[in-house]
C-alpha positions, 0 to 999 in steps of 0.5 A: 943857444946850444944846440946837440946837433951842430957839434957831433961826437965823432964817435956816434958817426957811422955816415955821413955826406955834403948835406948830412951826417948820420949817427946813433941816437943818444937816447936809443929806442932800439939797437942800432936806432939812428939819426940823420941830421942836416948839416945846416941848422933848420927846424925842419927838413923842409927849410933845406933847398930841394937838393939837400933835403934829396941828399937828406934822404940819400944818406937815410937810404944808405943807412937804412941799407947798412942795417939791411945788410947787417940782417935788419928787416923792419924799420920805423923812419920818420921824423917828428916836424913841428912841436905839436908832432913831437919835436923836442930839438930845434934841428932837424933829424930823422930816425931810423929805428930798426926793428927786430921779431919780438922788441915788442909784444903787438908791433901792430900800428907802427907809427900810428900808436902815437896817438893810442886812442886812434891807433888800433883801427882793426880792433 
């Protein structure tokens, strides 16, 4: 089965470590949106053994760190674990979208809004 993540186009790359590499999101929602991915072919972060789901988000850290330097100041990181969350491919990843003043109109409830109906609580 093919799978987006076990072969990386080398120029999307702007990290990467032992247990992860790092790179734009193909698809992004915002400039500079990345994706850290395992190495390893999991569904989940979580099917990684401890030291490499810590390198995971070592390498999240860094890239995170890179954007701040670059004048990033607000990020969604988060991950979409399980189908019934969101998860479209079957390979782990976690996103980085950074987010700048005006990208959208009400940022309020950040990742809350993916359930719309839940999501404006201080209404």
């Amino acid at each position: 089965m093919y799978c987006p993540f076990c072969t990386v186009d080398e120029e999307r790359v702007v990290r990467r470590n032992e247990a992860a590499v790092a790179l734009r999101d193909a698809y992004p929602l915002t400039e500079d949106h990345t994706l850290v991915v395992p190495r390893q072919h999991v569904r989940t972060v979580y099917e990684l053994p401890p030291q490499d789901q810590a390198r995971v988000w070592d390498l999240v850290r860094e890239v995170r760190q890179d954007l701040v330097q670059d004048g990033v100041g607000a990020f969604n990181i988060g991950l979409n674990d399980g189908t019934a969350a969101g998860q479209t491919i079957e390979h782990a990843h976690i996103h980085i979208i950074p987010r700048r003043a005006g990208d959208s109109t009400d940022p309020r409830g950040g990742v809350r809004l993916i359930l719309p109906a839940k999501a404006r609580y201080w209404e």
